[in-house]
C-alpha positions as CSV (number, residue, x, y, z in Angstrom):
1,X,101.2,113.1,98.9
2,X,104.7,112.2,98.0
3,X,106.2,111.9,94.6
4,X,106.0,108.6,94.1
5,X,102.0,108.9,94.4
6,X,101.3,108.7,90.9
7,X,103.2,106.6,88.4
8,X,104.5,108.6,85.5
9,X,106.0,106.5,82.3
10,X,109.1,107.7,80.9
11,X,109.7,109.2,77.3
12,X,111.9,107.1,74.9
13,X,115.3,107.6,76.0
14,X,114.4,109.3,79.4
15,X,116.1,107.5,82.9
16,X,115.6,107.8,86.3
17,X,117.5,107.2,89.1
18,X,116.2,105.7,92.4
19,X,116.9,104.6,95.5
20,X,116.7,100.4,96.4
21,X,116.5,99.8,100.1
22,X,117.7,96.1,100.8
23,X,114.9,96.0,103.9
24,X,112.2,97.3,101.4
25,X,110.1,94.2,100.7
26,X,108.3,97.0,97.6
27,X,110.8,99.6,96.1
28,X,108.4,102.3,94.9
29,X,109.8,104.1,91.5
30,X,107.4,106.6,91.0
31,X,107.7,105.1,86.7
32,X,104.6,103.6,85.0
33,X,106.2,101.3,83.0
34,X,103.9,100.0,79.6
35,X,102.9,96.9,78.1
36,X,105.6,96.0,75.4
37,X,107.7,99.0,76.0
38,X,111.3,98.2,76.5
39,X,113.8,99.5,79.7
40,X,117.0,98.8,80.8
41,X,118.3,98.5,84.2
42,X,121.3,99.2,85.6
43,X,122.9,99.4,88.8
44,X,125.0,102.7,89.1
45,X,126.6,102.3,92.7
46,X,126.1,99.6,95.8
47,X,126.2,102.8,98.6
48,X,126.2,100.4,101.3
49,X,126.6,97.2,101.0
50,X,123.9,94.5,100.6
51,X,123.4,92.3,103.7
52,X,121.4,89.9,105.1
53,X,121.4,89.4,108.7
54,X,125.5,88.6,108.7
55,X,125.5,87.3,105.4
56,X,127.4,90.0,102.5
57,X,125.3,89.6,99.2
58,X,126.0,91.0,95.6
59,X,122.7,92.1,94.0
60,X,123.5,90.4,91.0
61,X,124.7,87.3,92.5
62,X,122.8,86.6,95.4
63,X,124.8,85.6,99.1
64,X,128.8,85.8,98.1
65,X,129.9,83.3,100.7
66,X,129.6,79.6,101.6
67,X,126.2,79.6,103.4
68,X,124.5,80.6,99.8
69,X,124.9,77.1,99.1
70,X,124.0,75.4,102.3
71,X,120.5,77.0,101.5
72,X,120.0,76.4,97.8
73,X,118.0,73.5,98.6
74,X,115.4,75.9,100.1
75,X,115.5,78.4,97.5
76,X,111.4,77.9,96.9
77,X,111.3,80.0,99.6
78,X,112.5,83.1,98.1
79,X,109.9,85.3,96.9
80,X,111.5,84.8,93.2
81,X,112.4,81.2,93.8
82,X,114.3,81.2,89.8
83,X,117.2,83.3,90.8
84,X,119.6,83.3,93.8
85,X,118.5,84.7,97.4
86,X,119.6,88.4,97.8
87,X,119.3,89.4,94.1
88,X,117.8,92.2,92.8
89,X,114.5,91.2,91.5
90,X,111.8,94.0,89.6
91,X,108.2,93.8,89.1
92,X,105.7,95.4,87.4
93,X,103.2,95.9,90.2
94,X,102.8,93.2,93.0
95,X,102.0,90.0,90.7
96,X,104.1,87.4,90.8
97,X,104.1,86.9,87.5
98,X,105.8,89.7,86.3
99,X,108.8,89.4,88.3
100,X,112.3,89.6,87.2
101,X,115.9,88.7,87.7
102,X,117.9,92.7,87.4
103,X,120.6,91.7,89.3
104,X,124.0,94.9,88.5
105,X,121.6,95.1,84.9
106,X,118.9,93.8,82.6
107,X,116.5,94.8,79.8
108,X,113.1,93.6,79.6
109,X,109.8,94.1,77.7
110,X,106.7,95.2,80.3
111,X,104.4,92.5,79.9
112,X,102.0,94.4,81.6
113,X,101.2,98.1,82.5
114,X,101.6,99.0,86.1
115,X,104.8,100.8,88.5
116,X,107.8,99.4,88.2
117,X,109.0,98.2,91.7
118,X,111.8,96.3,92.9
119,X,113.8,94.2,96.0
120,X,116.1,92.1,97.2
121,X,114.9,88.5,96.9
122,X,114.6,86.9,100.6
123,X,111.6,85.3,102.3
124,X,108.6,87.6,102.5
125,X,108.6,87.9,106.6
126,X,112.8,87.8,106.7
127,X,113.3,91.5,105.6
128,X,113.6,92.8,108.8
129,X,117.5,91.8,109.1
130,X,118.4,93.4,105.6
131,X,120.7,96.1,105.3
132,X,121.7,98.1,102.3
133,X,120.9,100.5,99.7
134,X,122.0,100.9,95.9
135,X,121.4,103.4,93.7
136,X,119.3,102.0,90.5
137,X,119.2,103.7,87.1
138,X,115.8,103.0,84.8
139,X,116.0,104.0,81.5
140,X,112.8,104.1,78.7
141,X,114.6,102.3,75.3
């Protein structure tokens, strides 16, 4: 049993840091985040740079070089298809439907009850050519 076994929620104004692996299709956070509680996100340091395959990415803006737009046209294929491939996308559980765009930092409202997770925003069966890790700070409004 690791830490990250049972989901804890945060108190108000508690934060946790965790690490976001860029070829980690589910970023476990160990924090039970709760329906129409509020937390902020923000990225606290990029420890080695974001990449996929050869391509340098910027977790809040996606690919940082010409071939980001070659490939807009397929952007349905991203597991987030609303925001740019390589971002930093969070979740609340594995639905779909409570993902959202973090990129370098966001607030949101849980619309649901469940672990907060997160990842890089690529094609479900493409993570094994990522590279990366950031450090991620959650806090508990």
């Amino acid at each position: 049993m690791n830490e990250y076994s049972q989901p804890r929620p945060l108190q108000q104004g508690e934060s946790k840091t965790m690490t976001v692996w860029a070829a980690e299709p589910w970023n476990t956070s160990g924090i039970l985040c709760e329906k129409g509680v509020a937390y902020s996100f923000h990225v606290e340091s990029i420890d080695e740079p974001w990449i996929d395959g050869t391509v340098p990415a910027d977790p809040g803006a996606g690919w940082v070089n010409w071939k980001r737009f070659l490939f807009f046209p397929f952007r349905f294929l991203a597991r987030y298809p609303a925001s740019n491939w390589y971002t930093l996308i969070g979740t609340i559980g594995e639905e779909r439907e409570h993902f959202f765009y973090i990129g370098k930092s966001a607030r949101m409202t849980a619309t649901a009850t469940g672990e907060f997770m997160c990842f890089a925003n690529d094609m479900e069966s493409k993570y094994g050519n990522n590279y990366g890790r950031l450090t991620l700070r959650v806090c508990r409004d």
